[in-house]
Each structure stands twice: as C-alpha cells, then as structure tokens.
C-alpha positions as CSV (number, residue, x, y, z in Angstrom):
1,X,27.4,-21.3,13.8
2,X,27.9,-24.9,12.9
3,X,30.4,-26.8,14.8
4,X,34.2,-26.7,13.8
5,X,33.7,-23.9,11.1
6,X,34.9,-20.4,11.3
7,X,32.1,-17.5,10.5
8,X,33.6,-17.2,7.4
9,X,33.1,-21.1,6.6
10,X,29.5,-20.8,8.4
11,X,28.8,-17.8,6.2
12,X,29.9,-19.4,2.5
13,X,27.8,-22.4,3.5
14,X,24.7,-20.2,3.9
15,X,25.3,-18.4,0.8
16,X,26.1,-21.8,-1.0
17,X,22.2,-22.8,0.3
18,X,20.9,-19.7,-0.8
19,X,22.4,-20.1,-4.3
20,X,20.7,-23.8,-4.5
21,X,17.5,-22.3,-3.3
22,X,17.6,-20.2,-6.3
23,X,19.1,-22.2,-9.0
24,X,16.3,-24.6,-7.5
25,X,13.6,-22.1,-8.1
26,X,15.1,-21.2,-11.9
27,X,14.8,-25.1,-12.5
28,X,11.0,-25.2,-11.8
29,X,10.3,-22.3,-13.2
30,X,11.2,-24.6,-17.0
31,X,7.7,-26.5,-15.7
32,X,4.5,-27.1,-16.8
33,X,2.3,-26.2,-15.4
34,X,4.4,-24.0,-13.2
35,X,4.6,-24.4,-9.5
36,X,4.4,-20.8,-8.9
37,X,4.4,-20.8,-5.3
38,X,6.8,-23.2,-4.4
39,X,9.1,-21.1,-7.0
40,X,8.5,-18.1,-5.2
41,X,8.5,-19.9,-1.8
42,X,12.5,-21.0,-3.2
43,X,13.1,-17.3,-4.1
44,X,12.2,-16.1,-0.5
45,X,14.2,-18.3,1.1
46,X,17.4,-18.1,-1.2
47,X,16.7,-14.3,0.1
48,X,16.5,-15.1,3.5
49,X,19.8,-16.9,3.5
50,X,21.6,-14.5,1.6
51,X,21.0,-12.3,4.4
52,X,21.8,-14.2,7.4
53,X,25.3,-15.2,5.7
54,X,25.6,-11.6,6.3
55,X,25.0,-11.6,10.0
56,X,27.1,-15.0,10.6
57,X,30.0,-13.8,9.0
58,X,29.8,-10.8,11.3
59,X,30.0,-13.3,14.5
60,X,25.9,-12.6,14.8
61,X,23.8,-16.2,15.1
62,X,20.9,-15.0,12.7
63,X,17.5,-14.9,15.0
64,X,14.8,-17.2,13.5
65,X,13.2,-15.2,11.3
66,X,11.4,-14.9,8.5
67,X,11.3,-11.1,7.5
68,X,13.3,-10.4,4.9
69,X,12.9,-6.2,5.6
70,X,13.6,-7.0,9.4
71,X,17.0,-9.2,8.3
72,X,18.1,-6.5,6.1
73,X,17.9,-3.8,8.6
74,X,20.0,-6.1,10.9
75,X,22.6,-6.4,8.0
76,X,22.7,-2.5,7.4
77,X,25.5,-1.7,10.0
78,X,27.7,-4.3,8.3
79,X,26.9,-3.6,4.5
80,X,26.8,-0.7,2.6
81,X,24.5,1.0,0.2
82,X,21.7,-1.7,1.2
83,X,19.0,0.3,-0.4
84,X,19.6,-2.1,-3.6
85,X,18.6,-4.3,-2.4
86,X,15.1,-2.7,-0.4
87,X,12.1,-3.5,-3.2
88,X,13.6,-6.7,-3.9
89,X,13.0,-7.8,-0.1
90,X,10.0,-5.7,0.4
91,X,8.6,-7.9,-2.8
92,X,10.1,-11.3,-2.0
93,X,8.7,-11.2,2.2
94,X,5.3,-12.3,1.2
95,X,6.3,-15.5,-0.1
96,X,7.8,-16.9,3.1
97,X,5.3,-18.9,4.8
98,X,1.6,-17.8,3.1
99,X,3.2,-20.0,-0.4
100,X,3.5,-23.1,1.8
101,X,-0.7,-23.6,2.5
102,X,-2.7,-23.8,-0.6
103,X,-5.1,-20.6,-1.8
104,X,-3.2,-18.3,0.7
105,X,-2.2,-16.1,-2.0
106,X,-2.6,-15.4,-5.4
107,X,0.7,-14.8,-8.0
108,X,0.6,-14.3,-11.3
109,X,3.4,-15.0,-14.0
110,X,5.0,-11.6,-13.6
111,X,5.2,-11.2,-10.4
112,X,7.0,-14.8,-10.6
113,X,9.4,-13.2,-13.1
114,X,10.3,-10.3,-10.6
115,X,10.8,-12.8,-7.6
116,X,13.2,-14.8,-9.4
117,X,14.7,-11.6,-10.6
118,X,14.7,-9.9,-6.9
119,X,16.0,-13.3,-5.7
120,X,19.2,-12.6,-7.7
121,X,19.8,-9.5,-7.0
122,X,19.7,-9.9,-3.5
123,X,22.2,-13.3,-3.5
124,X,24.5,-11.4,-6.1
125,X,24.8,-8.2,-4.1
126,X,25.5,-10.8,-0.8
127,X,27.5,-12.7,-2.9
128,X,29.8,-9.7,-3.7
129,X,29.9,-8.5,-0.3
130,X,31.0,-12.0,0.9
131,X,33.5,-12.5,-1.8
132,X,35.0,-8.9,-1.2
133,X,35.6,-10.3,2.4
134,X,37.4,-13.3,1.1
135,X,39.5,-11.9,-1.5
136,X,40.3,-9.2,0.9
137,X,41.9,-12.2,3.3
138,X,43.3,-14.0,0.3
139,X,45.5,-10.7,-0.9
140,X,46.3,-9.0,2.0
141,X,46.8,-11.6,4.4
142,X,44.3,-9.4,7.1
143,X,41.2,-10.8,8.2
144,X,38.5,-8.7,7.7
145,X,37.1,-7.9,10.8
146,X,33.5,-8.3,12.2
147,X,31.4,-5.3,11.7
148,X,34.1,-3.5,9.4
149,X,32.9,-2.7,5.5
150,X,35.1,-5.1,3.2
151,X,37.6,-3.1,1.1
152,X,36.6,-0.9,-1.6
153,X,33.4,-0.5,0.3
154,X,32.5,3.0,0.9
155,X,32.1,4.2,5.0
156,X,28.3,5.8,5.1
C-alpha cells in the first residue's frame, strides 16, 4: 500500500477517493448540459475504489483492474452478504473505460440516475463495512484481523 501507512490507513484513503469520485459526479450532474459520461465515468470509478479499499484493508494490493464484478468477487471472502451490492456493479462496469472516448456508448438520463444511485450504494455498503472495522478497534481495543468479518457481521 502507500508507504508508511497501515492497511487500515491505505484503505480509509481509498474510500476517502472514492467518496470525492462520487460527490464529484453528484456536482456535475447540477450541469447544463450534462456531462453524462464523465458523470458516469466518476460513478464507476468511486465503485471501483470502494472495492479495492476492501481488498487493501485485508493486506491484498488490489490487481489493476477495471471490473467491477471481477473486484467484488475478490472482496466476497472478506465481506458478507455482497449480493447488495451485485446489479449495482453489474450496471456501473460499462462506464469504466468506453465513457472516456467519445460516441462509445450511448446513456440516457435514467440510466445516469441509477449510476449515481448504484455508485452510493456500493461506497455506503464499503463505507459501513470499513467503519465497522474501525469502530470495532476503537471499542475493543482488538484489531480486526485480515480476512475475518467485522463484528456484528454475520459468518456465511
């Protein structure tokens, strides 16, 4: 991870990019005319991040990727009831790199809507996750450990 920090430290940072990825993608999306796809391009990549937070604070460098259904599957063993978050990275992977060259893909208002919307659901439910970790270190004075569900989290 970066140099110096823990995986805890590496992971917050992640997740503190993916948040301005998306709070940079609800900002444009007050424009006119709307810049659809580099909204959606921000949604993806807040998604992306999210993800690999995940697999850094696990002690895993995240590979360089862009598939968001490939990083989730890599995040399953460490997170529980991932399914929530399954459409909203199924929608959100075709806005990686096909937004970033003009007339690659079409996207209407709506489904700029539900990638904003998918975009938050996936950085709140990694946001929770990461914050469960935390506050589990904070009140018991145990580290969660790499690989292990935070509290409260259910064992599949």
């Amino acid at each position: 991870m970066a140099d110096g920090m823990t995986n805890r430290e590496s992971a917050e940072e992640w997740q503190r990019f993916a948040k301005m990825d998306l709070d940079s993608a609800e900002f444009l999306a007050q424009m006119n005319p709307l810049p659809i796809e580099i909204i959606c391009f921000h949604c993806q990549q807040s998604a992306e991040k999210s993800l690999k937070s995940i697999l850094i604070l696990n002690g895993i460098f995240p590979p360089k990727i862009h598939d968001l259904k490939e990083l989730k599957e890599l995040c399953t063993p460490y997170i529980v009831e991932a399914v929530i978050i399954d459409d909203a990275c199924n929608h959100l992977n075709n806005y990686s790199v096909r937004t970033r060259y003009p007339k690659e893909i079409d996207i209407s208002p709506d489904q700029l809507r539900k990638a904003i919307a998918d975009s938050k659901v996936i950085w709140e439910y990694t946001n929770r996750f990461l914050s469960s970790c935390l506050n589990a270190d904070k009140q018991t004075g145990v580290t969660v450990q790499p690989g292990a569900k935070a509290p409260g989290e259910h064992q599949n």
